[in-house]
PQR file of N, CA, C, O and H, with PARSE charges and radii, in Angstrom:
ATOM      1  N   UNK A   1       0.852  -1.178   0.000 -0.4000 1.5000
ATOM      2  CA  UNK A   1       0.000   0.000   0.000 -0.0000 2.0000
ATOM      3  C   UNK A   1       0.892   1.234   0.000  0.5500 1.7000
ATOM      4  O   UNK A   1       1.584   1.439   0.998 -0.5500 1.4000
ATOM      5  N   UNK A   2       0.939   2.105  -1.071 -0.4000 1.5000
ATOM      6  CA  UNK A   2       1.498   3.232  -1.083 -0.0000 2.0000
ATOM      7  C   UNK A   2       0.895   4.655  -0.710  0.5500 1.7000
ATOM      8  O   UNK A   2      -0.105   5.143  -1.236 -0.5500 1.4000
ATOM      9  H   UNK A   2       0.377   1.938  -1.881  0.4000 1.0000
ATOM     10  N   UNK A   3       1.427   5.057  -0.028 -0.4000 1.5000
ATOM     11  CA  UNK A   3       0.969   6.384   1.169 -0.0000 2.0000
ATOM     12  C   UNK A   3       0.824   7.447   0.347  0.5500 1.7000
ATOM     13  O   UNK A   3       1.589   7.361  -0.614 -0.5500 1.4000
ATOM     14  H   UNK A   3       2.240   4.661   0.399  0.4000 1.0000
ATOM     15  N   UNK A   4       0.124   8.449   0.342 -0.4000 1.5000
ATOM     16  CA  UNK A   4       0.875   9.924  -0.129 -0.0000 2.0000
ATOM     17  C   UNK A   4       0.653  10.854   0.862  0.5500 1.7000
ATOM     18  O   UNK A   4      -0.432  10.944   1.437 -0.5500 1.4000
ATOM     19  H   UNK A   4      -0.497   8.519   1.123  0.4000 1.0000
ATOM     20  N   UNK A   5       1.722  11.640   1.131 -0.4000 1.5000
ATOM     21  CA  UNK A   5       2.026  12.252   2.534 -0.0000 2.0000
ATOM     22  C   UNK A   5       1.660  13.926   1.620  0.5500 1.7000
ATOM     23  O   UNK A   5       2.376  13.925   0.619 -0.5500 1.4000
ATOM     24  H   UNK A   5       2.603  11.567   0.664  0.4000 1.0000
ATOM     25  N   UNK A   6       0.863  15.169   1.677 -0.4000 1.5000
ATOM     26  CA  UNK A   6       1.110  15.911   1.812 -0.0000 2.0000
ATOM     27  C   UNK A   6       1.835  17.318   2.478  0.5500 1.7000
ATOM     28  O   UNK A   6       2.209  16.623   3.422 -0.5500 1.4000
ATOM     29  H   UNK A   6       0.282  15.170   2.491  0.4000 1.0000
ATOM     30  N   UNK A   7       2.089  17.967   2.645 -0.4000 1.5000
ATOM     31  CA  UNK A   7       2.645  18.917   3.833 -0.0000 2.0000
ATOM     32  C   UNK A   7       3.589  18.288   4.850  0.5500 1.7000
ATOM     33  O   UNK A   7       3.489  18.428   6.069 -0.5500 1.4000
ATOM     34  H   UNK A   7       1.785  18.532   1.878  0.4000 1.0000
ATOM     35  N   UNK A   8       4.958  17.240   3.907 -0.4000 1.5000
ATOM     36  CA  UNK A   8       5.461  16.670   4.461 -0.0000 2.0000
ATOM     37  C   UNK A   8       6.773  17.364   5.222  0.5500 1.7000
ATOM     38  O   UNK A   8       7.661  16.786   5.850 -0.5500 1.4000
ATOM     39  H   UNK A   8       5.039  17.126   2.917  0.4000 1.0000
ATOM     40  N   UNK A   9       6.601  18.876   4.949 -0.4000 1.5000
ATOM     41  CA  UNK A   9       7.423  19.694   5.932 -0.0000 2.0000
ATOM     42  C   UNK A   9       7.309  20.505   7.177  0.5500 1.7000
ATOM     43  O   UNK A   9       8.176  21.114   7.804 -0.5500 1.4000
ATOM     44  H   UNK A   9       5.880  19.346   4.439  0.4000 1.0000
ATOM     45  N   UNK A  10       6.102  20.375   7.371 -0.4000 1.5000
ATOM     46  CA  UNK A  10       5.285  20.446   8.172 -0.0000 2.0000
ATOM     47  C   UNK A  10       5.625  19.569   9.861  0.5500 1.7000
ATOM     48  O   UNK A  10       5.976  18.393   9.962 -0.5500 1.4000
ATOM     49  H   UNK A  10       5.397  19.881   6.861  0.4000 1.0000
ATOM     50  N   UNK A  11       5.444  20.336  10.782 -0.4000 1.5000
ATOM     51  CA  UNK A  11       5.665  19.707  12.222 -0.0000 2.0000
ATOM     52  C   UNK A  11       4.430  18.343  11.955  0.5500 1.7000
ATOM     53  O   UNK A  11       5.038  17.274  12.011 -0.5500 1.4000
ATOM     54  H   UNK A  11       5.159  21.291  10.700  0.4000 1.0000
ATOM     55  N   UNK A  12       3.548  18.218  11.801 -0.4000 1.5000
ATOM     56  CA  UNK A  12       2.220  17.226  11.740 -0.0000 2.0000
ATOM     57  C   UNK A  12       3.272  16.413  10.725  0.5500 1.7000
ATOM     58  O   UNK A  12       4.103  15.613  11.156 -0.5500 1.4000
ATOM     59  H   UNK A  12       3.055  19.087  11.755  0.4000 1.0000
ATOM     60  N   UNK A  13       3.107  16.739   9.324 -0.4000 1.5000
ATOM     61  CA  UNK A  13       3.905  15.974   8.308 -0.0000 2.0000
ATOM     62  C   UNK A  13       5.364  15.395   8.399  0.5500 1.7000
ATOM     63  O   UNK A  13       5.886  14.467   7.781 -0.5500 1.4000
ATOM     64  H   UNK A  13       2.432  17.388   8.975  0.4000 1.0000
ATOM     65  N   UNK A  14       5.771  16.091   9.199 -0.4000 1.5000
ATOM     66  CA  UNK A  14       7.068  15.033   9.757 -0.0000 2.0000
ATOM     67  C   UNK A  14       6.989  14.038  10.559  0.5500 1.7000
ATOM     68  O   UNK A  14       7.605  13.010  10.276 -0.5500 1.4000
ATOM     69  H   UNK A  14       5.348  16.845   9.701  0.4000 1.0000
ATOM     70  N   UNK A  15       6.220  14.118  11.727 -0.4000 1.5000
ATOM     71  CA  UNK A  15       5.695  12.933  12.433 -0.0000 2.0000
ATOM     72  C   UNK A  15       4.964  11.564  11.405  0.5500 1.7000
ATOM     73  O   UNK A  15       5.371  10.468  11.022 -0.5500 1.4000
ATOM     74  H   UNK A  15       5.720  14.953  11.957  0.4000 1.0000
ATOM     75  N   UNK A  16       3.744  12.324  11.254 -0.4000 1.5000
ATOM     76  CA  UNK A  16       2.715  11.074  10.638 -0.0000 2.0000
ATOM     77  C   UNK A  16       3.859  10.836   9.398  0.5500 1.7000
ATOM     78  O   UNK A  16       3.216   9.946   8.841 -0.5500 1.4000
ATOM     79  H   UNK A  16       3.413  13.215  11.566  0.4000 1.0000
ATOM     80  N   UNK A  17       4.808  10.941   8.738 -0.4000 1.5000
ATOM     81  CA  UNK A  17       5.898  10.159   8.249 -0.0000 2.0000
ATOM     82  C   UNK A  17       6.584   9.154   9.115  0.5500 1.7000
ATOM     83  O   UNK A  17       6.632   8.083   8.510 -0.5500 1.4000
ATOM     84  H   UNK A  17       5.330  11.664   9.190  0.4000 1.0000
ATOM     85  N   UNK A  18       6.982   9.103   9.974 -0.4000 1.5000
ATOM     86  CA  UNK A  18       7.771   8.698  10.333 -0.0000 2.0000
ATOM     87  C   UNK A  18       6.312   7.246  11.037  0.5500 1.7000
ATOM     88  O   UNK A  18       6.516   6.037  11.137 -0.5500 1.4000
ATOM     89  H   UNK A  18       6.943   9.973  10.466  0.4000 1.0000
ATOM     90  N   UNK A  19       5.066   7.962  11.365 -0.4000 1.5000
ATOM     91  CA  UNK A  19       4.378   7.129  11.843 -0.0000 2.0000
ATOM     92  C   UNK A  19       3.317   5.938  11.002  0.5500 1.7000
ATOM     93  O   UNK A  19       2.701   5.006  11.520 -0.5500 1.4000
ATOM     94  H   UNK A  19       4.901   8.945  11.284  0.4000 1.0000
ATOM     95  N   UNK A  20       3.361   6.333   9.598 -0.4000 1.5000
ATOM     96  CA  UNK A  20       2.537   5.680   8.625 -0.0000 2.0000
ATOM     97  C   UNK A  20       3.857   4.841   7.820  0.5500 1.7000
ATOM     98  O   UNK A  20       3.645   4.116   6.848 -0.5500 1.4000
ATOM     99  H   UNK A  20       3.861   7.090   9.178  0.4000 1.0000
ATOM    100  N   UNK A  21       5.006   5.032   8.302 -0.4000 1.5000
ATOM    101  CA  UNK A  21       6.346   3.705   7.537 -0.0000 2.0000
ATOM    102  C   UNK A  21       6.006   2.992   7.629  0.5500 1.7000
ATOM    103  O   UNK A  21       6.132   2.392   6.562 -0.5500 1.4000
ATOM    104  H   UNK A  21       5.178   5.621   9.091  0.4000 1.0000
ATOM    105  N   UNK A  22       5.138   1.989   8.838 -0.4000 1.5000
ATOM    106  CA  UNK A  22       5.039   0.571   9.265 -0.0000 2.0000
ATOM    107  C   UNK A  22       4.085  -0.108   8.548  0.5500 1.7000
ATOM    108  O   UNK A  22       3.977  -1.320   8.361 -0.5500 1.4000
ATOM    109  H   UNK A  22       5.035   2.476   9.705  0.4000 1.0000
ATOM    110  N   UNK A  23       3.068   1.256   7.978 -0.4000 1.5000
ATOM    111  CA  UNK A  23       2.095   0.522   6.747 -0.0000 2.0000
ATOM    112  C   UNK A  23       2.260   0.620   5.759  0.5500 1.7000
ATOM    113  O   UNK A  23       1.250   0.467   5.072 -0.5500 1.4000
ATOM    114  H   UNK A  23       3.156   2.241   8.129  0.4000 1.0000
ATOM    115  N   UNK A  24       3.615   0.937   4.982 -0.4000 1.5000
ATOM    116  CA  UNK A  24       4.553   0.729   3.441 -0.0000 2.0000
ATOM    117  C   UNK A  24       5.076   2.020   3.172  0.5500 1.7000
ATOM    118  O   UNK A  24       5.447   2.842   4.009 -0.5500 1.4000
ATOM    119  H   UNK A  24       4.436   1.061   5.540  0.4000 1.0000
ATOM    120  N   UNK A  25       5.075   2.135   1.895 -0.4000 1.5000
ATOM    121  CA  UNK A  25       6.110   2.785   1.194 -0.0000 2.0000
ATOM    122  C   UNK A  25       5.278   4.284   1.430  0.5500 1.7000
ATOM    123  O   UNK A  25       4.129   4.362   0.996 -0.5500 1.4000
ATOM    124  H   UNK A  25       4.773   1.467   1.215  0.4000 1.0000
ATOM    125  N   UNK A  26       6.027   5.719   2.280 -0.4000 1.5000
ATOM    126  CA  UNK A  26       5.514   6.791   2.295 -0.0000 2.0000
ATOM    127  C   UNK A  26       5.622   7.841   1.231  0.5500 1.7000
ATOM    128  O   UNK A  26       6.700   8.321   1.582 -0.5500 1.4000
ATOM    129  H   UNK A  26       6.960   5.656   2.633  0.4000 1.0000
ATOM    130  N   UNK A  27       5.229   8.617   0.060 -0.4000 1.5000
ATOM    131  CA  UNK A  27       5.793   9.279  -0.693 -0.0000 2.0000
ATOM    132  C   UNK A  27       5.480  10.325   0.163  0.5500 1.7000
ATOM    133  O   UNK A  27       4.368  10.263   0.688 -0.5500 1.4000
ATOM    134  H   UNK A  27       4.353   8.227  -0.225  0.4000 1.0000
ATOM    135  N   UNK A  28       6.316  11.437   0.479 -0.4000 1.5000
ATOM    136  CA  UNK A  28       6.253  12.526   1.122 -0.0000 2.0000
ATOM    137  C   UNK A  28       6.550  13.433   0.403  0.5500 1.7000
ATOM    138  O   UNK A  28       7.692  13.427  -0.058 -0.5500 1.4000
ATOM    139  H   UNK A  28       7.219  11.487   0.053  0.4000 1.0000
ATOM    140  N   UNK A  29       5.541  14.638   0.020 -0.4000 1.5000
ATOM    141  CA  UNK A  29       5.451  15.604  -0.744 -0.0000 2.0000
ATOM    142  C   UNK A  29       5.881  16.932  -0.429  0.5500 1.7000
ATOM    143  O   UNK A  29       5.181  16.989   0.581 -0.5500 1.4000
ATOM    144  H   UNK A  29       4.614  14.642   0.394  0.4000 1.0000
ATOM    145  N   UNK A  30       6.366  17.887  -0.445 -0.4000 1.5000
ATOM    146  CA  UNK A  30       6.326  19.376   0.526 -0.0000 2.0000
ATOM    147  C   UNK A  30       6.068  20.276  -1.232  0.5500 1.7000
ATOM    148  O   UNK A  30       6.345  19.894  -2.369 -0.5500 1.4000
ATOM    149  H   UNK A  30       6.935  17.841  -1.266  0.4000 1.0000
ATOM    150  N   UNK A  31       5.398  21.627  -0.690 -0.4000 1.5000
ATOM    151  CA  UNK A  31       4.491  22.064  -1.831 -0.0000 2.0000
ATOM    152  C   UNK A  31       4.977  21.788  -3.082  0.5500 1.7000
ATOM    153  O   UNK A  31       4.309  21.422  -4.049 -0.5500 1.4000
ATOM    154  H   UNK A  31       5.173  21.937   0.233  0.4000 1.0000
ATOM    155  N   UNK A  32       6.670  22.056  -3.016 -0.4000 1.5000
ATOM    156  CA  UNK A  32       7.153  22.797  -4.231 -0.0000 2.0000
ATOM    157  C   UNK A  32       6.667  21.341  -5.089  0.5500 1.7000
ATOM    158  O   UNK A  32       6.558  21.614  -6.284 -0.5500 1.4000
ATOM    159  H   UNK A  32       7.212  22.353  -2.230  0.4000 1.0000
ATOM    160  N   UNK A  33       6.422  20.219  -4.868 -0.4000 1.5000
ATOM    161  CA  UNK A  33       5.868  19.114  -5.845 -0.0000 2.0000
ATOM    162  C   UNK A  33       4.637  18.840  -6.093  0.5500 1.7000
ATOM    163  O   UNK A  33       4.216  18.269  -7.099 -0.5500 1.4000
ATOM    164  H   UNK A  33       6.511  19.997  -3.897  0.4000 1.0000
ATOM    165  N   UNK A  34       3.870  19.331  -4.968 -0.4000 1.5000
ATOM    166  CA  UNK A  34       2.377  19.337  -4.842 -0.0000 2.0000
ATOM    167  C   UNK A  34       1.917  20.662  -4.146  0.5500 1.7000
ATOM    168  O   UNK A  34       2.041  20.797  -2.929 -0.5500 1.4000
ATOM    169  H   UNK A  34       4.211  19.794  -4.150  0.4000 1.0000
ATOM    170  N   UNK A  35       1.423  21.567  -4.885 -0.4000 1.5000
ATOM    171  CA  UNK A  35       1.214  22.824  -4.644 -0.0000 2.0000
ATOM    172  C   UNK A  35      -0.234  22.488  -4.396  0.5500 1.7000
ATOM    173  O   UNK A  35      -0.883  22.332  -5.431 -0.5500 1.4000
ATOM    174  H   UNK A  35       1.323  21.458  -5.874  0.4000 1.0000
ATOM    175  N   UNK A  36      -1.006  22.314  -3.064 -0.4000 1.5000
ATOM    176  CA  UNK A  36      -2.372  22.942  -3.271 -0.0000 2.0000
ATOM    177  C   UNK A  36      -3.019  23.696  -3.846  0.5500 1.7000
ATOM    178  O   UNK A  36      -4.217  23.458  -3.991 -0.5500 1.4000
ATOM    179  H   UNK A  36      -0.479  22.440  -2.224  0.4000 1.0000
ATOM    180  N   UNK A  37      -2.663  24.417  -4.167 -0.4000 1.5000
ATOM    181  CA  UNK A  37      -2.708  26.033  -4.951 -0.0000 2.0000
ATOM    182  C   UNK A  37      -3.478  25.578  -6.618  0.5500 1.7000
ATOM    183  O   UNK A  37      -4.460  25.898  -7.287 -0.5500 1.4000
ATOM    184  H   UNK A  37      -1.689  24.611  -4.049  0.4000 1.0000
ATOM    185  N   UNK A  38      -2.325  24.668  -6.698 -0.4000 1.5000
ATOM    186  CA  UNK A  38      -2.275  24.258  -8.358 -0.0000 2.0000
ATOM    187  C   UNK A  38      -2.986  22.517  -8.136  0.5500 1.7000
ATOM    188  O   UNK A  38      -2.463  21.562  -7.563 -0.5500 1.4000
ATOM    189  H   UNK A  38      -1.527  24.409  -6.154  0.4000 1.0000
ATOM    190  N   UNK A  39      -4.008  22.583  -8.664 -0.4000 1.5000
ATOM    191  CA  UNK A  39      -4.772  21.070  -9.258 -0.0000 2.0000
ATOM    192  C   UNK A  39      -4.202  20.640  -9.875  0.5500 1.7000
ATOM    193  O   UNK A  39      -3.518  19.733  -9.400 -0.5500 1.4000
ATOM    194  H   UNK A  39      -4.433  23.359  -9.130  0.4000 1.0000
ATOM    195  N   UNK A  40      -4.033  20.962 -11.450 -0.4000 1.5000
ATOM    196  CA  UNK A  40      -3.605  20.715 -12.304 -0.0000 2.0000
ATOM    197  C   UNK A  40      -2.144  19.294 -11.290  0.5500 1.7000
ATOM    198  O   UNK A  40      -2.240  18.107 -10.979 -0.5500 1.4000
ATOM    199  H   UNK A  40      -4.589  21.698 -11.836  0.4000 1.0000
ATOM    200  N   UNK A  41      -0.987  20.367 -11.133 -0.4000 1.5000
ATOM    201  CA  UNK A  41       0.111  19.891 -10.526 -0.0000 2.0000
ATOM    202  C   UNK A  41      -0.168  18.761  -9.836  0.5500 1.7000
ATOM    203  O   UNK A  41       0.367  17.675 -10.060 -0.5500 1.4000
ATOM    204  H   UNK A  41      -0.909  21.332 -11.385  0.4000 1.0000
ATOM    205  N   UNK A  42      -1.466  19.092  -8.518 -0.4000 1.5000
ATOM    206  CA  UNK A  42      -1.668  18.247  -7.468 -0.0000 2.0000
ATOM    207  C   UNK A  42      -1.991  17.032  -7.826  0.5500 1.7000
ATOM    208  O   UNK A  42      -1.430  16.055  -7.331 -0.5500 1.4000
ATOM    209  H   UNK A  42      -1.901  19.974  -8.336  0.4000 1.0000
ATOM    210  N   UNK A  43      -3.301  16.905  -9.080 -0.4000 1.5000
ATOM    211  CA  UNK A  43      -3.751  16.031  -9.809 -0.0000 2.0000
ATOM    212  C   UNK A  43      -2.624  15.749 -10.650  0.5500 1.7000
ATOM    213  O   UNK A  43      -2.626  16.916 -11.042 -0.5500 1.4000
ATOM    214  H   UNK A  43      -3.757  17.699  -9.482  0.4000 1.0000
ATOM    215  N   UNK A  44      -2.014  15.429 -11.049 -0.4000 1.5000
ATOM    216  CA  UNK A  44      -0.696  14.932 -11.871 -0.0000 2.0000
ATOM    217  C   UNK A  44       0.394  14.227 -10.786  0.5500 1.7000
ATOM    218  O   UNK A  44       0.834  13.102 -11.024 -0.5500 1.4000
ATOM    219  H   UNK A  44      -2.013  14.481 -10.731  0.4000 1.0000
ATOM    220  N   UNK A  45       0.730  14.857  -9.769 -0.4000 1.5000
ATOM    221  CA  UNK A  45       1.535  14.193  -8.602 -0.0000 2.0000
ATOM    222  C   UNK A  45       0.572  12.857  -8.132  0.5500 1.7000
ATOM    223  O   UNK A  45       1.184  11.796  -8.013 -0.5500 1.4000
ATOM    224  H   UNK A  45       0.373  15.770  -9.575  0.4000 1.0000
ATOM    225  N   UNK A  46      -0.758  12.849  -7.882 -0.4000 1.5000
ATOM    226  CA  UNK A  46      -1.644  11.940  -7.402 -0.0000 2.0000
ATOM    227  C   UNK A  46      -1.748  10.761  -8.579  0.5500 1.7000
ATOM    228  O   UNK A  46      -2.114   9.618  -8.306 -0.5500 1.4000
ATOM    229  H   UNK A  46      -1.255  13.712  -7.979  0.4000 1.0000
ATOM    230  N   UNK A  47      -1.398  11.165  -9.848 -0.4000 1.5000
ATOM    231  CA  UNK A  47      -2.130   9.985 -11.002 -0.0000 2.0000
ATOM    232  C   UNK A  47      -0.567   9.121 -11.123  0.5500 1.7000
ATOM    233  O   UNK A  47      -0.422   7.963 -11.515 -0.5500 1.4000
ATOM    234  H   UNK A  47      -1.100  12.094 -10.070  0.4000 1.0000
ATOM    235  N   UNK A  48       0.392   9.968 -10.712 -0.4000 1.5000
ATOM    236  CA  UNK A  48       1.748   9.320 -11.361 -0.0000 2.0000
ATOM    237  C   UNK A  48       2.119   8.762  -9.754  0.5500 1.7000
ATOM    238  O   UNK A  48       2.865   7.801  -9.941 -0.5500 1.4000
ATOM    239  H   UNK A  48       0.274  10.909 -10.395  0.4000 1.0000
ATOM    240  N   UNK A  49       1.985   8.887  -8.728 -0.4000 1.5000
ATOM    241  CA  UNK A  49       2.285   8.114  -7.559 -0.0000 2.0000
ATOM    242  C   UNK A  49       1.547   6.539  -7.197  0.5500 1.7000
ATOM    243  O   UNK A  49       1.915   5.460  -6.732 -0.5500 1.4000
ATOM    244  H   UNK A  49       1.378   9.667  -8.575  0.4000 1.0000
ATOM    245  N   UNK A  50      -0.254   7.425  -7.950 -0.4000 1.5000
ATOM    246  CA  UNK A  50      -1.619   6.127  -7.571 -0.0000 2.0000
ATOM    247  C   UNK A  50      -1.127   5.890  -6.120  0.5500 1.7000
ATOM    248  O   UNK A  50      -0.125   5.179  -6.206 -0.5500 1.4000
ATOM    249  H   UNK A  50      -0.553   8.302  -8.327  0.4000 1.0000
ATOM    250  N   UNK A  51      -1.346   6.122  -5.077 -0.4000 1.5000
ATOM    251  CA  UNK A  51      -1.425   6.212  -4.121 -0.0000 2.0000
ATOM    252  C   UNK A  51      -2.816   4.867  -3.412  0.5500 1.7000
ATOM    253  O   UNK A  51      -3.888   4.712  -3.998 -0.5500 1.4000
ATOM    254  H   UNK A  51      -2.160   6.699  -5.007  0.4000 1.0000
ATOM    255  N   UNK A  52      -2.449   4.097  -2.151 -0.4000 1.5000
ATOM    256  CA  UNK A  52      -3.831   4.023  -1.848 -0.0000 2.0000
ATOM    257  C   UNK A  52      -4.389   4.560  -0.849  0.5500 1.7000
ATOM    258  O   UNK A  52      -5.387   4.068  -0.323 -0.5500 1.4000
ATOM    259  H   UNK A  52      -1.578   4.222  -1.675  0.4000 1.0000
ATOM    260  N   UNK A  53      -3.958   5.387  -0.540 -0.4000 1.5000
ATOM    261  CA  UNK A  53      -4.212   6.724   0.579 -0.0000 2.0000
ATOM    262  C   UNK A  53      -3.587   7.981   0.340  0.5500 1.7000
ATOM    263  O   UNK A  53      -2.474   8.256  -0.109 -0.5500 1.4000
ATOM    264  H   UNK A  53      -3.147   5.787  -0.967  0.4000 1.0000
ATOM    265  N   UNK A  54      -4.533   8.687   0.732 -0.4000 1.5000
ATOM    266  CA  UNK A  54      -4.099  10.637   0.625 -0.0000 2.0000
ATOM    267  C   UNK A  54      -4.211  11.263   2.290  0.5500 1.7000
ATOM    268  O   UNK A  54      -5.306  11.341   2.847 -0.5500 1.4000
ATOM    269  H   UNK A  54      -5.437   8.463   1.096  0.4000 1.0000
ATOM    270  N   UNK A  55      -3.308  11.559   2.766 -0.4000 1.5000
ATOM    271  CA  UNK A  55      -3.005  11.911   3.843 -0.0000 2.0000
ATOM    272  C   UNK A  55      -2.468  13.591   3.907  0.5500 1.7000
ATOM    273  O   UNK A  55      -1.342  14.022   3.662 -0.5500 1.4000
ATOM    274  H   UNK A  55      -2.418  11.495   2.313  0.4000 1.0000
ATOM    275  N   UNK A  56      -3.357  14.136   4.209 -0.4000 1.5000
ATOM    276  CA  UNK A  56      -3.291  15.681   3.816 -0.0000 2.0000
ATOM    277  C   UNK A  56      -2.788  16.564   5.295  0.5500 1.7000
ATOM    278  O   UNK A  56      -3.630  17.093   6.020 -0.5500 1.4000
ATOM    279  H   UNK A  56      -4.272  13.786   4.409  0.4000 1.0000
ATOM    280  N   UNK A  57      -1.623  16.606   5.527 -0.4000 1.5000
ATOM    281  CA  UNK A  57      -1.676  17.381   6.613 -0.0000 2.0000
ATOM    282  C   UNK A  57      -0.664  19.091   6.246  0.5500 1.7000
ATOM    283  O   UNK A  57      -0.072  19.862   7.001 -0.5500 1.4000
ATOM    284  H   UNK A  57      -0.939  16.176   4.938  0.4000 1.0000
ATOM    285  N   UNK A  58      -0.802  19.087   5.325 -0.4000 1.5000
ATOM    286  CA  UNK A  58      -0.508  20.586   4.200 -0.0000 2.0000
ATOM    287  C   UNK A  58      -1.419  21.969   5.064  0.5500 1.7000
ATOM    288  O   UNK A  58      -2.647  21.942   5.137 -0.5500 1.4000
ATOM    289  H   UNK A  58      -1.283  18.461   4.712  0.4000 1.0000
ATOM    290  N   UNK A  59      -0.622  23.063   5.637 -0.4000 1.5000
ATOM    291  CA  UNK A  59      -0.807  24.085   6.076 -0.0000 2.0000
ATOM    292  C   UNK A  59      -1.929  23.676   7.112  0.5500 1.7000
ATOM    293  O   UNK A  59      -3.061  24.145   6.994 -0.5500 1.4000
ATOM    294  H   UNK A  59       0.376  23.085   5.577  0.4000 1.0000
ATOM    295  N   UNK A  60      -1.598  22.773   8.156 -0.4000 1.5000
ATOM    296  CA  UNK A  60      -1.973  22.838   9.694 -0.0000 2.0000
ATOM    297  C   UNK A  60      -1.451  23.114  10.293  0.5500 1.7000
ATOM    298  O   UNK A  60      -0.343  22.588  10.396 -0.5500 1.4000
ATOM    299  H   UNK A  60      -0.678  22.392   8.252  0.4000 1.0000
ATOM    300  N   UNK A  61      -1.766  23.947  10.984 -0.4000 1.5000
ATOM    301  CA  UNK A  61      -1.058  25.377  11.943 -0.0000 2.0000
ATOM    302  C   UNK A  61      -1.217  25.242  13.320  0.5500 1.7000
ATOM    303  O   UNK A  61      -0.607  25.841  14.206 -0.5500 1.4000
ATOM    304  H   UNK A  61      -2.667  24.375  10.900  0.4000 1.0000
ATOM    305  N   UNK A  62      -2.296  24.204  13.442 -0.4000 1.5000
ATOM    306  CA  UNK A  62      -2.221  24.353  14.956 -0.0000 2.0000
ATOM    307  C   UNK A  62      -1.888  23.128  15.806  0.5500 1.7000
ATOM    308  O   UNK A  62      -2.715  22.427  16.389 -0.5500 1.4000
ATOM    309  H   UNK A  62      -2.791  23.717  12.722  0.4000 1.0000
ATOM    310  N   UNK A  63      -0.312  22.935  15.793 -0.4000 1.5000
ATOM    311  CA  UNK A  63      -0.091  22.074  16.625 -0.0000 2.0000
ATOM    312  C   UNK A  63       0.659  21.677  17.835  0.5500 1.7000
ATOM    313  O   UNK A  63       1.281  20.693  18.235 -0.5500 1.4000
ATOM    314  H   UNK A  63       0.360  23.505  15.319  0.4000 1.0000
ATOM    315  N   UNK A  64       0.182  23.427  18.448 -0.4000 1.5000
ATOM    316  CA  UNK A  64       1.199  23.297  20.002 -0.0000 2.0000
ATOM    317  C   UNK A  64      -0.208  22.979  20.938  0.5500 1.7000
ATOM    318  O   UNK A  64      -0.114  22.795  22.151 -0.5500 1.4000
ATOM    319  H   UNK A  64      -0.324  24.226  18.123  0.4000 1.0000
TER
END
């Protein structure tokens, strides 16, 4: 099962990396590859990974 990690630079996105390894292969994204911003991009990173999970933790701010 292949992961896709958004906002993998992220305080949240560095953890749940390190915590979703044990269920396979993590692709970890940070914007400049998957820009929320941009579909187009986002949808193109998502079709060429096929992922079987989307794990979105991209601009969560609140985690003190």
């Amino acid at each position: 099962m292949t992961i896709l990690l958004l906002g993998a630079n992220g305080q949240v996105g560095w953890e749940l990396r390190r915590a979703l390894a044990p269920l396979g292969p993590v692709r970890a994204l940070e914007r400049a590859e998957a820009d929320l911003a941009d579909p187009d991009a986002l949808s193109h990173a998502v079709r060429e990974i096929a992922p079987s999970l989307i794990v979105n933790a991209a601009a969560y701010t609140a985690v003190d």
